[in-house]
N, C-alpha and C positions, 0 to 999 in steps of 0.2 A: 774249398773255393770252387766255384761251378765256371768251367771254363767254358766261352760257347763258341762255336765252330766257325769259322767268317767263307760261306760260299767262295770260292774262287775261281774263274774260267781262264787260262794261260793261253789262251788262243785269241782269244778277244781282244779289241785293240784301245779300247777305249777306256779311262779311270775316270770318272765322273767326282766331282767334288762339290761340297758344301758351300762352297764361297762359288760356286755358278762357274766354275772354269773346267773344262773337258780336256783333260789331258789325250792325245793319239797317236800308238806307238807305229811309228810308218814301217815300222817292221816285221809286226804283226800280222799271221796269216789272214786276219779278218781287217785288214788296215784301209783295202778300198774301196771295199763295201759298206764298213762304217764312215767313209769320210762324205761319199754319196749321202747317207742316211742322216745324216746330222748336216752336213753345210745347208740345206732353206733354211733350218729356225737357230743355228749358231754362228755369232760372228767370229773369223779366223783374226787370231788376236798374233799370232807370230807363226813362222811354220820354217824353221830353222832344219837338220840333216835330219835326226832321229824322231826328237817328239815334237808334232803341233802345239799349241795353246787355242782352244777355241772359249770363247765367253757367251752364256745365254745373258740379254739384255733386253729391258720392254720391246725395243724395237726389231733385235733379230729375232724375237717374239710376232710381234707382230706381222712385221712381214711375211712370217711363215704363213700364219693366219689368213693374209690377204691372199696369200698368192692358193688359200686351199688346202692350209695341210690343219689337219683338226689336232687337238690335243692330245687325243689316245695315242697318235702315229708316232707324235713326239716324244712321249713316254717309251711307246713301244721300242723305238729305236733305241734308246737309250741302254733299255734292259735288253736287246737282243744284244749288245755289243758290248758292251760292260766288263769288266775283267771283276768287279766287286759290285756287291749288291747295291743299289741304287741308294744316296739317302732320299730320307722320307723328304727333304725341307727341297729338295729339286722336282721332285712329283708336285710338291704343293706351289712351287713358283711357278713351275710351269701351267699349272691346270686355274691358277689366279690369273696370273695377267694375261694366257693366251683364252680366255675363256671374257675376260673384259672383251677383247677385241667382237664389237658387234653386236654388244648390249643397246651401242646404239648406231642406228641407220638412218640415210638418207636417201629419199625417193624423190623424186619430182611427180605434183597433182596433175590430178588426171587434164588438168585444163594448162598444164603446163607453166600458171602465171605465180608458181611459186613451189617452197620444196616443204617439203613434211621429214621434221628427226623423229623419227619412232626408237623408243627405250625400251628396256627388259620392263622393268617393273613401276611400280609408284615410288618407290625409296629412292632407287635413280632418278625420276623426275626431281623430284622435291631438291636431290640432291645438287640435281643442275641447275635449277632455277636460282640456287643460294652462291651458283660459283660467279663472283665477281667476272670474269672475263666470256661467258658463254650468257650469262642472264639477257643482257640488253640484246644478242643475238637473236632469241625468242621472241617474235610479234605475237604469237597469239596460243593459246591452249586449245589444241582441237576435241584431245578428250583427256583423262590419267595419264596415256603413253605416247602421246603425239601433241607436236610442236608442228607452227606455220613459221615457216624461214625464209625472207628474201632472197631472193635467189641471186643476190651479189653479195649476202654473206656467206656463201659455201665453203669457200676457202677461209678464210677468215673464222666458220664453225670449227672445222676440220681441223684449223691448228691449235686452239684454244681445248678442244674435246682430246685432242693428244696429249695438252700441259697439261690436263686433270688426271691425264691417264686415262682415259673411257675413250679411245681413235674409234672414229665410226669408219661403217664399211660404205663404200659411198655407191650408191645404187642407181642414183639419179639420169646416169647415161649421158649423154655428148649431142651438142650441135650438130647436122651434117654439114661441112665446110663444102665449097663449090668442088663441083667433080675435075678430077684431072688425071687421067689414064696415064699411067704410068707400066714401063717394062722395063723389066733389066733385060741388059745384053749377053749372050751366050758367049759374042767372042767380042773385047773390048775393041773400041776405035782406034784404039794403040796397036791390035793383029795379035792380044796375050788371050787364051784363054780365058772366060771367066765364068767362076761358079764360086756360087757359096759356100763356103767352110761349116762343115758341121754345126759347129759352135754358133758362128754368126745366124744362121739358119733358125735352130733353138730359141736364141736370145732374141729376135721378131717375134717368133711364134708365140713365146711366152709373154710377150711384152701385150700384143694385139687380142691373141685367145677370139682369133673367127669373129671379132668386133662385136664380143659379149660385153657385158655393161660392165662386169666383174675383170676387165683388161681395162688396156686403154691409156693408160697413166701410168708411168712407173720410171725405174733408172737402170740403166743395164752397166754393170762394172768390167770394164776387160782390161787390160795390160794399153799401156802403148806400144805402138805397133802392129797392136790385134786387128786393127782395121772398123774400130766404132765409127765409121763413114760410114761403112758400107753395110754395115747393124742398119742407119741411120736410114738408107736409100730401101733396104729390104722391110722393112716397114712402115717407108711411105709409100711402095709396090704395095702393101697389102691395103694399105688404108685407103690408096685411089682418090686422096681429096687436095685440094692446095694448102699449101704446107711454107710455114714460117720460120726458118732454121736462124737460130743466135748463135756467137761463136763472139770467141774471145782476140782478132785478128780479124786486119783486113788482111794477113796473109792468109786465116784461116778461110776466108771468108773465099779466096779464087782458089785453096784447094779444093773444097767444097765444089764450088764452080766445075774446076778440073773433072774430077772425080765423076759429078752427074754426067758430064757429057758426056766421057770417056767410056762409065761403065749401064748409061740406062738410053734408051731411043728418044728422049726428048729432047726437041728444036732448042736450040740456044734461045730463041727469042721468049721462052717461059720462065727464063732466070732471072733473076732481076735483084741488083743488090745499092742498098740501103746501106751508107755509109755517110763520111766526111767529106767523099769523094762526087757521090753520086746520090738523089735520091729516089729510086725509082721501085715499081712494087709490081709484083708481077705473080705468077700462078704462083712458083716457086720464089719466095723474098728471102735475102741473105743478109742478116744485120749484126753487126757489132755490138757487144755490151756499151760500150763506150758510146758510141752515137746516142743510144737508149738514154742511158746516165745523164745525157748531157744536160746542161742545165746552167742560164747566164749568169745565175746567183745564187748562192745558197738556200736562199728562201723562194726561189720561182718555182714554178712547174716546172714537168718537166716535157718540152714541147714535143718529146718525138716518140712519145709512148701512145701517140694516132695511132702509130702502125701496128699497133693488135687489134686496130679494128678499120683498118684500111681494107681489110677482104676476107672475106667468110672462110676464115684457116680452119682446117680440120684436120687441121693435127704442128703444134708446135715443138722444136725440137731446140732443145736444152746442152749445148755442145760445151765439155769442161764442165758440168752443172756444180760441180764441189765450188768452182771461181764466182758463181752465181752474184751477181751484187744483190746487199740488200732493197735498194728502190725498186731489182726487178721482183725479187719476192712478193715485194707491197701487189702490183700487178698482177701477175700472176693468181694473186689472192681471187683476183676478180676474173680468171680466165678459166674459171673450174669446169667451164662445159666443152673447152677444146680439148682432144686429147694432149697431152703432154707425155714428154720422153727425153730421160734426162741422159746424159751419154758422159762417161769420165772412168779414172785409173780409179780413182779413189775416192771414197764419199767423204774421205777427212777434208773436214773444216778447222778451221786453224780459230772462226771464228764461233765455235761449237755449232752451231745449226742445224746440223743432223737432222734433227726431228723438224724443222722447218723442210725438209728435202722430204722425207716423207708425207708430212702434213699435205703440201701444196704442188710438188711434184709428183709425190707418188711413192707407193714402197721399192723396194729394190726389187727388181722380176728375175737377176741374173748375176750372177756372178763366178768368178772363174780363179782360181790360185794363177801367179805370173810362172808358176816352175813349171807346172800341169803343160801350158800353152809350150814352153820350151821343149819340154821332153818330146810333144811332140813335131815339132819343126816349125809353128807356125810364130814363134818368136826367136831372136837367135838368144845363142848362148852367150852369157855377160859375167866377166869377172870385174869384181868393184876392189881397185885399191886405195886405200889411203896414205898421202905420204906426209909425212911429219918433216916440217920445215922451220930450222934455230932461224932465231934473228942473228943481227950482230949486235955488238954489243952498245953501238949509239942507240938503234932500234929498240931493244930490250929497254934503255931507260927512259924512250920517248914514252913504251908503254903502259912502264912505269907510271910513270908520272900524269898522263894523260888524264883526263876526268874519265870517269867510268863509261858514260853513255858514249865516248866516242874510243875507246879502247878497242871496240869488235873494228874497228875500220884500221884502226893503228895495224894490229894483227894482219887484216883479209889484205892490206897492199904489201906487206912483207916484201921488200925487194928482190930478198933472193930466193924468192918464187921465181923470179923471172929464168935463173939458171935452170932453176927444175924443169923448167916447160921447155930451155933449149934443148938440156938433155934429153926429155920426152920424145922431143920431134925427132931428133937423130935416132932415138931407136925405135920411132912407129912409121922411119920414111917408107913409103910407098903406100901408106894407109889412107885413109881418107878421115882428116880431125877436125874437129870445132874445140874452139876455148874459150869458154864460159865465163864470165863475171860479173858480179855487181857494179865495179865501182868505173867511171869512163874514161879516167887518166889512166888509170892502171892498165884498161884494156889500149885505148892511144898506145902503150909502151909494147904493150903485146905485139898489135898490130905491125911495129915499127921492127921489134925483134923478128917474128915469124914471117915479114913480108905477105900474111893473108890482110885481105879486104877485113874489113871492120864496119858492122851492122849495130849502129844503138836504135831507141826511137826518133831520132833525127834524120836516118837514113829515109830518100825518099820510098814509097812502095815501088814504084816505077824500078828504079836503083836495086832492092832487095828484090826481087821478081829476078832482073838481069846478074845478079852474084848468086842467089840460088840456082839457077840455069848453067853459070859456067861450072858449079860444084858441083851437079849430074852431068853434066856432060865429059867431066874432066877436065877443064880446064886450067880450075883450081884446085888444089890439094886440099885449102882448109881455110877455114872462116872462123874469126874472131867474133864473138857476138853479146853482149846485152842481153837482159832479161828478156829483153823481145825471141829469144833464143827458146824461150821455155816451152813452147806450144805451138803444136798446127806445123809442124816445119817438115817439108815432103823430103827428105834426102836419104831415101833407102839406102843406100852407099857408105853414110857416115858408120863408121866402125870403133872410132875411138873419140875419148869424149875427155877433155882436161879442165877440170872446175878448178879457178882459180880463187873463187870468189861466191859464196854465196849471202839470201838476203838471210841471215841468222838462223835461225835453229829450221826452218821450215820443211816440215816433211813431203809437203806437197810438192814443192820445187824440187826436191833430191830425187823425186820418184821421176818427174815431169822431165827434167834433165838425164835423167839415165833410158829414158823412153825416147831418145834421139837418137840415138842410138841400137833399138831392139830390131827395127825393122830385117826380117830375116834377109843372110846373104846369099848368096845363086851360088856362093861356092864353101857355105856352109862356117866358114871363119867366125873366129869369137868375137865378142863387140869388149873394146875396155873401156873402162872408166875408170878415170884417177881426180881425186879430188885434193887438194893442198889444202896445209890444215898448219896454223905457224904454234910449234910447240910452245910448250909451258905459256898460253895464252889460255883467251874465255872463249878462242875460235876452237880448243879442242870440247869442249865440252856444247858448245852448240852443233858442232858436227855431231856428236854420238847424237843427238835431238833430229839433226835431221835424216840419221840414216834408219833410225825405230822402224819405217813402214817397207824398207826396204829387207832388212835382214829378219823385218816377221816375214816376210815373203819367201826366206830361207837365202837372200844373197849373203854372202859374208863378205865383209874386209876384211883386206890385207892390209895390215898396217907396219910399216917402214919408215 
């Protein structure tokens, strides 16, 4: 029997496998040089103490592509890190789909009044021509390899040419939106120091790329608390043009505000924000999804999507872009000459659309592991517990009995939740805490228990401005809050975080909610999070759903 010898390298940190998954042993001498070499074209699927999980996928494919890195590189890296020889069927995935990427392109003609897809070959054309969703896109055949394209179906090419799998590289270049000189400040208007964080520094640079036609578009991933403002601010420093920033909040919407004034030399009176409140447009415009969205009736227009074209933006900026609604998508389809820049923790969508965020926003230029940023102080240290809470025994058979779809709710108000959180407080007094929930009677009770103020969507902004003030300043210890709680919220301070209540399984919220929390401490203390979770219920098995993007990040629960 011919036994054959299987190469091995024990230094190497990387196992590569057949099913597209790269295992990475973090404790291997070659662990951070392969983790460098592989994060542009692998997406990190979990990254727990010892081994990562990373996955090749068309798209962390692709984006490699976009962002420049060719197929050889990717290969190459593979095989310098490898503990076992490569299989063949990862060579060939990889040299397939990242080798699609750029078969076809798009330019805009020379006379500007429309764009040209140029293809690899005649087979690809033919082949477009036959795809139901790209056909009608084509006005006209310039020769075998070239297409005439309206140039307000770009976006609309671009996501259709990704559903086939063939994502063009888009060439065509950008509007210039009206100039507006922008500087950041050296030392903020607050008296703090300020300079760019490494990282943040990067994440512009690669985003913009010297306002090559090959930049321009894209999405930058960092932790909360990393400071994607100030990502946000350092590349509209670079872009120098009037700039349209969406945000999910109008509390998002005046830290924004804050932030500009605070940290760049521009007049208050170039701010301008576009709201329920207010509607005004200015160099710099601040707008909510929700105003956008709005809409009298289902079937109207929708009156306030003027403001992409209220002023010559040269550059839009995509804040939370994973929350993205779909009607802005639609939009967007048709704003492929502004630059765009999509800023959030996580590109998970709950509503799959990934590739819609690539297609129409852009690939991803940057990304960053949440433990990476911790180790090195620019996010604090977070332990996440979970604690397990019995009903009693009326409880138990309310949810029993209850119809299924409202069982998650029978569970999430668990009464003696409400001891848990007494006890909590008594052993994090002197901390600074929020507590968290879905549901508004539940938190009413909270409120009533912990004596903190209480914030739903009913709270006026006016109101919410003056309770986040007294909870940096000290005044209050801790704030009850509503979903309105999950995003945009400035309270560096907050240190401990008690989820009472979440909306079901959603990873997005558990990541968003534990990011209230990270903002680093000046005295270097851990940030905790506890989440209640009512035993032998369907709330434990939604919790493990929403904690997935949390503990691939390597946080663990404690569970009690």
């Amino acid at each position: 029997m011919l036994i054959l010898e299987m190469s091995y390298n024990p230094e190497n940190a990387l196992i590569v496998q057949s099913d597209r998954t790269i295992l990475l042993e973090v404790h291997a001498p070659t662990a951070g040089a392969a983790r460098e070499a592989i994060a542009p074209f692998a997406e990190l699927i979990k990254s727990p103490e010892h081994v990562h999980t990373y996955r090749l996928t068309p798209l962390s494919i692709w984006n490699a592509r976009a962002a420049g890195l060719g197929v050889e590189q990717m290969v190459k890296a593979l095989q310098q890190y490898t503990k076992y020889p490569l299989p063949s069927s990862i060579i060939e995935e990889i040299e397939t789909l990242g080798r699609r990427y750029g078969l076809t392109r798009l330019f805009k003609s020379d006379d500007g009044f429309f764009l040209i897809l140029k293809v690899a070959d005649e087979a690809l054309a033919e082949l477009l021509l036959r795809e139901k969703p790209i056909a009608p896109l084509l006005e006209k055949r310039l020769s075998p390899l070239s297409f005439q394209v309206p140039t307000q179906f770009r976006g609309l090419l671009k996501k259709a040419l990704v559903e086939v799998g063939y994502p063009a590289e888009d060439l065509a270049g950008y509007v210039q939106g009206d100039a507006l000189p922008l500087k950041l400040r050296s030392t903020a208007q607050s008296g703090q120091p300020f300079v760019l964080r490494p990282y943040q520094l990067e994440a512009a640079d690669v985003f913009y790329q010297s306002g090559r036609v090959q930049g321009g578009s894209g999405v930058i991933c960092l932790p909360c608390g990393a400071g994607k403002t100030i990502v946000g601010m350092a590349a509209m420093a670079q872009v120098q043009e009037n700039t349209l920033i969406l945000t999910t909040s109008l509390t998002s919407v005046r830290q924004w505000r804050r932030e500009l004034l605070d940290k760049t030399e521009l007049p208050e009176e170039v701010i301008a924000e576009y709201s329920g409140e207010m509607k005004a447009t200015g160099p710099i415009t601040l707008a909510t999804y929700q105003i956008l969205t709005y809409r009298p009736h289902k079937d109207a227009d929708f009156p306030h999507f003027s403001l992409f074209q209220a002023r010559s933006w040269g550059l839009i900026i995509y804040d939370e872009v994973h929350l993205l609604p779909a009607p802005v998508f639609r939009i967007t389809a048709e704003l492929q000459a502004r630059r765009r820049l999509g800023l959030t923790a996580t590109l998970i969508r709950e509503d799959g659309r990934e590739s819609d965020v690539f297609a129409l926003i852009g690939p991803k230029r940057y990304d960053v592991p949440w433990r990476e940023l911790e180790s090195q102080g620019f996010i604090a240290q977070a332990i996440c517990r979970e604690i397990r809470v019995p009903q009693d025994s009326e409880e138990q058979m309310r949810y029993a009995v209850a119809p299924r779809r409202q069982q998650f709710r029978v569970a999430a108000e668990n009464p003696r939740k409400l001891e848990v959180v007494r006890q909590l407080l008594i052993d994090e007094i002197g901390h600074k805490i929020l507590v968290i929930g879905e549901y508004i009677e539940q938190l009413r009770t909270l409120a009533e228990l912990t004596k903190f103020p209480l914030i739903t969507g009913k709270t006026t902004q006016k109101q919410r401005e003056v309770l986040y003030q007294k909870f940096r300043s000290g005044e209050i210890d801790g704030l009850v809050l509503s979903r309105v709680g999950n995003f945009a919220l400035d309270l560096p301070d907050a240190d401990v975080l008690i989820q009472v209540s979440g909306k079901y399984g959603s990873r997005q919220e558990e990541a968003q909610r534990l990011g209230r929390i990270l903002r680093p401490k000046s005295d270097g203390r851990t940030a905790r999070f506890y989440t209640l979770v009512s035993e032998r219920t369907c709330e434990e098995d939604f919790a493990r759903h929403r904690q997935l993007f949390l503990t691939e990040q390597g946080y663990g629960y404690q569970i009690n």
